[in-house]
N, C-alpha and C positions, 0 to 999 in steps of 0.2 A: 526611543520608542519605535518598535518595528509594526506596518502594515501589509500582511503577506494576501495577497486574492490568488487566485488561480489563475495562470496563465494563459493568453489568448488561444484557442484552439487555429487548426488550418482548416480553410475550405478545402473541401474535396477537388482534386489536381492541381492546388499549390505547394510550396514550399515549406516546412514550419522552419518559422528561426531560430537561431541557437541551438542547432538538437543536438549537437556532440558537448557532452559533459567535459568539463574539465579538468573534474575525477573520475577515478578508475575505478570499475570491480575486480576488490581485493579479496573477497570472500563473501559467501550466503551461508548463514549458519541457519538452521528449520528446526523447530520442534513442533510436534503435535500433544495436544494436552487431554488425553481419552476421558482423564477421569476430575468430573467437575470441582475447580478448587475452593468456593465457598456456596452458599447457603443465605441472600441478599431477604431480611425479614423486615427492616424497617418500614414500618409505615407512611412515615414523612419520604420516605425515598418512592415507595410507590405512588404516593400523594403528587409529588413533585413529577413524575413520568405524564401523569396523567393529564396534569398542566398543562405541562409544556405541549401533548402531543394533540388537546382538545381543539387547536385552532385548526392545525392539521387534516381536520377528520378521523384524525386514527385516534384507538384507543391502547395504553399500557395492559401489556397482558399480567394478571394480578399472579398468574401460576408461574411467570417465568421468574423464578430468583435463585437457581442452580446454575451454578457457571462457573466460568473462570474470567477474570475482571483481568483487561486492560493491562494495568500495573501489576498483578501477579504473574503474569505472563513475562513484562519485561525487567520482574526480578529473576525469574529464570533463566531470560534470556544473556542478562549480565554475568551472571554466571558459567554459562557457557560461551560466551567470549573472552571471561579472564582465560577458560581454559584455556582455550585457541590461543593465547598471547594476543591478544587483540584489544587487550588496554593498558599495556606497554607505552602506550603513547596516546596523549591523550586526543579528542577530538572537537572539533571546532563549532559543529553545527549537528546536532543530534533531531528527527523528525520523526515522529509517529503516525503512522497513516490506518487508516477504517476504515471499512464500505459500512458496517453494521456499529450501532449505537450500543457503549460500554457499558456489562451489563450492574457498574455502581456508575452514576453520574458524578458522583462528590471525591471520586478518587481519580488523580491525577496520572497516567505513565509519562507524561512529557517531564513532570514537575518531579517524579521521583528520579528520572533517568539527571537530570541536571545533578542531583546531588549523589548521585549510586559512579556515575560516570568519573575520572579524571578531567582534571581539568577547571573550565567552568565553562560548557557551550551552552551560545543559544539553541532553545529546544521550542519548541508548539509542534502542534498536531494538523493534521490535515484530514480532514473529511467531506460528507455531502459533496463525493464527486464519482461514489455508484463502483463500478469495475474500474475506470481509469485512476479511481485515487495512488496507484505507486507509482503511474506515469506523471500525473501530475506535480506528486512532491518529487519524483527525481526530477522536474525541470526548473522549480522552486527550489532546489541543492543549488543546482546548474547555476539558478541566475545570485543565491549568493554567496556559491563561491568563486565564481566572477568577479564581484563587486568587492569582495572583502578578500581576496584572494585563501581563503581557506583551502590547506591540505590535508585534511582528514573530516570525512562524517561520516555518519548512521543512521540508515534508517530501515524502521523500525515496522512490516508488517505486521497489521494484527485481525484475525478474526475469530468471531464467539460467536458462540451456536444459539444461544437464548438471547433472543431478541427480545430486548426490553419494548419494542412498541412495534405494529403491522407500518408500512411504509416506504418508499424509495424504491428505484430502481434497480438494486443489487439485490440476489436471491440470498435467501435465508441460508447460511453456512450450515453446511452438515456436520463438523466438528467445530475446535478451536486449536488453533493452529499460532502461531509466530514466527516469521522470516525475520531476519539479519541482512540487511546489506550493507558491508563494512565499504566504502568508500575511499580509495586512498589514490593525491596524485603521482606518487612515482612507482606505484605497482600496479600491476593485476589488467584485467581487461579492458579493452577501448569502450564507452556508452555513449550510444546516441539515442534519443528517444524522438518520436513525434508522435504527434496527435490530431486527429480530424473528425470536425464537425460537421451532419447534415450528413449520415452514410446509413443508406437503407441497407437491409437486410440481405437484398439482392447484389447491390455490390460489395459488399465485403472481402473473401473470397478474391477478387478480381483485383482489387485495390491492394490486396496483402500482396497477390502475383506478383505487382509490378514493382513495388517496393522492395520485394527479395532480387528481383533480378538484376543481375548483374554482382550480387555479395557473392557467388562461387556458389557453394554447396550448406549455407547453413543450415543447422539445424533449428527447425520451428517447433516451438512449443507455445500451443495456442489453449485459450478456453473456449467454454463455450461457447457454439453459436457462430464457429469459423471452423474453415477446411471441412464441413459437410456436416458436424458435430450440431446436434441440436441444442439450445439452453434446456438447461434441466438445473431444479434447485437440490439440494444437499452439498454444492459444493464451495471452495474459498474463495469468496468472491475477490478480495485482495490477496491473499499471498500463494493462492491455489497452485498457479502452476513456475510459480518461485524458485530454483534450486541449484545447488552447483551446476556449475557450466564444465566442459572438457574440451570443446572448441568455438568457433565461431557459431553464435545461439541468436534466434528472434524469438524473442517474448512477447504474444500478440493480445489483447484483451478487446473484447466488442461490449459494449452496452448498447444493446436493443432501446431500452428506454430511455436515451440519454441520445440515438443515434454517433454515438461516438464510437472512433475505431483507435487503438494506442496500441504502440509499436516502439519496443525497446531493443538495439542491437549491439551484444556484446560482443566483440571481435577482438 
């Protein structure tokens, strides 16, 4: 029986531990999905939304049931890694990551990837951690493939545009969207991630500065709400600015509401 939490965040000007992965980025595979793949009518599943989200304050929006669900996405998405030759070999630890709530609750991507996948890896999911959730499970890979020495995982961006319920810090996705990030340790790019708690608005910016310097000349690709960029909703709040790399790349994400700043470097 595995207990997975999220990992400690850094105070602003210390160190985070562990932040160089053990595996590599071997590949980013993207799809975006324009045209919504089903039509969510049940009742009991609306019923069930509105439950859950009454303690919350928020209410299930009853008009949102047009989407593309979770697990549709990462049947597509397995598909386009056999093409890639990318399950050639199978993988050890498979993770699906959210900022926005699936728009079926009773359909699983972690539980269908276990059995769609080669193999037989541990899989769960990772959510309710806003823009930092890919930073997050890349350092929940990190700590086990450490532990268990695994050389190969997956994980699995997803965002959908029909919000099952108003709520949380991540803005509302303008599409639906699925990243790939194939993990392998004797290929592909070096990653290091960190992450830091307690970062207003005004340092952000200042804190990214210092952190790039000295890596040469990377390329930064940031979201909202960093390098002068205002937050604004319509866009992916997880795998938004996701994408092949061509040289040494920082992948910066800010959550306002969260005061969190994550920071991913692929070199």
């Amino acid at each position: 029986m595995y207990r997975t939490v999220a990992p400690c965040l850094t105070e602003c000007g210390g160190s985070a531990r562990d932040a160089e992965l053990p595996l590599r980025l071997a590949r980013i595979v993207r799809r975006e999905f324009p045209e919504p793949g089903c039509r969510v009518q049940d009742p009991d599943v609306i019923g069930f939304l509105n439950d859950a989200t009454a303690r919350r304050g928020t209410v299930a929006k009853a008009d949102s049931v047009v989407g593309t669900t979770f697990a549709a996405m990462a049947r597509d998405m397995v598909s386009l890694l056999r093409t890639a030759g990318e399950l050639d070999e199978p993988f050890d630890l498979v993770v699906v990551a959210h900022a926005t709530p699936d728009l079926h609750p009773w359909v699983s991507p972690a539980t269908y990837l276990n059995h769609a996948l080669p193999g037989d890896p541990l899989t769960f999911s990772v959510s309710d951690q806003g823009l930092s959730a890919a930073y997050t499970a890349l350092r929940i890979i990190a700590d086990y493939s450490r532990r268990h020495s695994y050389r190969r995982a997956l994980l699995l961006l997803a965002d959908q545009s029909t919000a099952s319920c108003d709520g949380g810090t991540a803005p509302e996705p303008g599409g639906d969207v699925a990243v790939a990030l194939v993990l392998d340790a004797s290929s592909g790019s070096a990653l290091s991630v960190e992450q830091f708690r307690g970062i207003g608005p005004s340092d952000v910016d200042g804190l990214l500065a210092a952190r790039v310097a000295g890596l040469g000349s990377p390329e930064v690709v940031a979201g909202p709400g960093i390098l002068g960029d205002e937050p604004k909703a319509g866009g992916r709040p997880c795998g938004g600015i996701w994408r092949a790399v061509t040289g040494p790349t920082v992948f910066a994400d800010y959550d306002a509401g969260r005061g969190e700043l994550s920071l991913c470097l692929a070199s």
